[in-house]
C-alpha positions in Angstrom: 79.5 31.0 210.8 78.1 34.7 209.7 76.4 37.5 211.3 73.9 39.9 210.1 74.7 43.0 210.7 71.7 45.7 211.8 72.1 46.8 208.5 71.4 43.7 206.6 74.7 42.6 205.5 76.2 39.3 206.6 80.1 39.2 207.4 82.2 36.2 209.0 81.7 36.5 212.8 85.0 38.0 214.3 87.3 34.9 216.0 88.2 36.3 219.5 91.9 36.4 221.2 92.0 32.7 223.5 89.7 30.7 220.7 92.7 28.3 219.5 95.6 29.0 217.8 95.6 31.4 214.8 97.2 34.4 212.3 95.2 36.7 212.8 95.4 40.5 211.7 93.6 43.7 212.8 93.7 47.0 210.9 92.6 50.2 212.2 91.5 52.8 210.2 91.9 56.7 211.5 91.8 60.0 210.7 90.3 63.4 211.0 86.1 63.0 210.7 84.8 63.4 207.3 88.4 61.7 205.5 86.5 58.6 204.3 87.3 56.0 207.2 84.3 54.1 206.7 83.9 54.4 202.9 87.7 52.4 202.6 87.4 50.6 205.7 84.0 49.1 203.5 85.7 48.5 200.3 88.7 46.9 201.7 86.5 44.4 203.9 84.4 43.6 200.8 88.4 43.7 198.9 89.8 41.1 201.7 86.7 38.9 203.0 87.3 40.7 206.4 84.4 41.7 209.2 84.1 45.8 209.2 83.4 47.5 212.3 82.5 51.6 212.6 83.5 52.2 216.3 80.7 54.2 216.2 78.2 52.5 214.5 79.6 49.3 217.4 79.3 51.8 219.8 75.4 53.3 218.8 74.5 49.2 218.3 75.8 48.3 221.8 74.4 51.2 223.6 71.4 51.6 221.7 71.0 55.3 221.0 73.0 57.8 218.4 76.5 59.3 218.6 74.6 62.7 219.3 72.2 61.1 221.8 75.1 59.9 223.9 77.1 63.7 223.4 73.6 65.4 224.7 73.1 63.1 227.4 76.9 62.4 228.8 79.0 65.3 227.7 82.0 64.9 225.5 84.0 63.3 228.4 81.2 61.1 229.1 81.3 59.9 225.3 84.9 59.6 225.4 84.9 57.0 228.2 82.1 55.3 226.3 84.2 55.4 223.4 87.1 53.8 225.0 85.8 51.0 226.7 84.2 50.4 223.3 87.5 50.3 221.3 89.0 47.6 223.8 86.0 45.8 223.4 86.0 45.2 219.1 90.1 45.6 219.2 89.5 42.5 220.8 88.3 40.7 217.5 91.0 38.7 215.2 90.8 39.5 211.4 89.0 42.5 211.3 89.3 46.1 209.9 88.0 49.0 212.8 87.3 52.6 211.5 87.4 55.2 214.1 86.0 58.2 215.3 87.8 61.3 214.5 88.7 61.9 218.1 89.3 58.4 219.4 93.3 58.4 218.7 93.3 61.7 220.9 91.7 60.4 224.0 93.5 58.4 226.9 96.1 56.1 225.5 94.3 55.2 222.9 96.6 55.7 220.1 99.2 53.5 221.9 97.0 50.7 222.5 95.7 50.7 218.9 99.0 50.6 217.2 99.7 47.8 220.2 96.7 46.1 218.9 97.2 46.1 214.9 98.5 48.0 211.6 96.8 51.7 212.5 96.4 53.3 209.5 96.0 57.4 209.1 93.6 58.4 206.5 95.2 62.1 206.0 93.3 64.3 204.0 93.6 68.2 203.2 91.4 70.8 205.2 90.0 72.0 202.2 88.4 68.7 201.3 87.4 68.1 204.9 85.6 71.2 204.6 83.4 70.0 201.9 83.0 66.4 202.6 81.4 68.0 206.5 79.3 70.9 204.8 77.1 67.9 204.0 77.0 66.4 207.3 77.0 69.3 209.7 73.4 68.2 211.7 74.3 64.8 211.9 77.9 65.6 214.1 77.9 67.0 217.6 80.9 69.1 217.3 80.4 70.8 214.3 76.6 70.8 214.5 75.3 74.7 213.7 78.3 76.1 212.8 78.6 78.7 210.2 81.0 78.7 206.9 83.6 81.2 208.7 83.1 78.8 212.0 83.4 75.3 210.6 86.5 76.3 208.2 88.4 77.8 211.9 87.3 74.6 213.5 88.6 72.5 211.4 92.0 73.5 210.7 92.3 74.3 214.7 91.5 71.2 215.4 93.1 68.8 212.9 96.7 71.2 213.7 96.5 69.2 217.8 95.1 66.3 216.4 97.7 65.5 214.2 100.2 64.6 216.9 98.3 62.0 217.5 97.3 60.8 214.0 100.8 61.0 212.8 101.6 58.5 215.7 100.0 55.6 213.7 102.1 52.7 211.6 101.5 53.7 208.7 100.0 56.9 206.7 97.8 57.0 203.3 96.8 60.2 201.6 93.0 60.4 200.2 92.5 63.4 199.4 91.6 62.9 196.2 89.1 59.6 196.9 86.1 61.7 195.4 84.5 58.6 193.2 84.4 54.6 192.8 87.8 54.4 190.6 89.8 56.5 192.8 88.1 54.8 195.7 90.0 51.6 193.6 92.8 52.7 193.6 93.2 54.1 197.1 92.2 50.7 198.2 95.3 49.5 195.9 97.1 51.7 197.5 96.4 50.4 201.4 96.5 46.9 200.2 100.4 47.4 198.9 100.8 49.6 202.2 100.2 46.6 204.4 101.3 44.0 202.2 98.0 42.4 201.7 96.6 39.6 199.3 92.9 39.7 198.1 90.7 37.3 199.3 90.7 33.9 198.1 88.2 32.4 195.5 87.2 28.8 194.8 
């Protein structure tokens, strides 16, 4: 059976832990915002034949208003619990790649209960790059929204030096630094699949 997804595509719908006997495999994609979570958590589902899930995007779907909505209305700790409840909920789904929010690994326990939960993946990626992948995107995230050059560039490396400790907690680490177009995006995903000892999907 498949679902369609808000944004028109159709994926397998995710088996759930307690529906029969199964292998089953999660991987969870992290790493500091801007990196490229969802770009190779996309091309690896479309690689392997497995569901993709955005914690975001799951948690903007199930909620029903925008990452910023939510930051406005709640607070950054208000988000945060949001945020984790969310992450139990889809880490709950067999056979599926998650990408996550910059700062979910930092939160609570989270870290620990996602490496519990599945191969966590960090997506590490230099500052520099960072920089210019979130020049583009500054409006569209809360905490970096209306910054200047000087601002965002002190913010970022500030930020990415605590929330590394946390990042560097995860199973396994990938560099992508250098994931800037559709053949390198190839090989990166060459690169995770050899990581995690993965096949590709099978073909009849």
């Amino acid at each position: 059976m498949n679902n369609i997804t808000e944004s028109g595509l159709t994926t397998p719908l995710p088996h759930r832990e307690g529906q029969g006997e199964s292998l089953f495999r999660r991987i969870i994609l992290i790493g500091y915002m801007g990196a490229g979570k969802t770009t190779v958590g996309k091309a690896l589902s479309k690689e392997l034949g497995m569901p993709f899930y955005d914690l975001d995007w799951y948690i903007e779907s199930r909620r029903r208003k925008t990452i910023p909505q939510l930051f406005a209305e709640l607070g950054e700790d208000g988000f945060r619990k949001i945020e984790r409840n969310m992450l139990h909920e889809v880490a709950e789904f067999e056979n599926v790649i998650i990408s996550c929010g910059g700062g979910t690994p930092c939160f609570f326990d989270n870290i620990d209960y996602m490496n519990e939960q599945g191969d966590v993946v960090y997506l590490h990626c230099e500052p520099d790059v960072l920089e210019k992948h979130l020049r583009m995107g500054r409006i569209e995230r809360p905490l970096i929204k209306g910054k200047t050059e000087e601002e965002l560039t002190a913010f970022i490396r500030e930020q990415l030096a605590y929330r590394e400790q946390f990042y560097n907690k995860a199973k396994h680490k990938l560099d992508v630094t250098l994931m800037d177009n559709y053949e390198k995006i190839k090989i990166t995903i060459e690169k995770l699949k050899e990581l995690l000892s993965l096949a590709p999907k099978q073909t009849t």
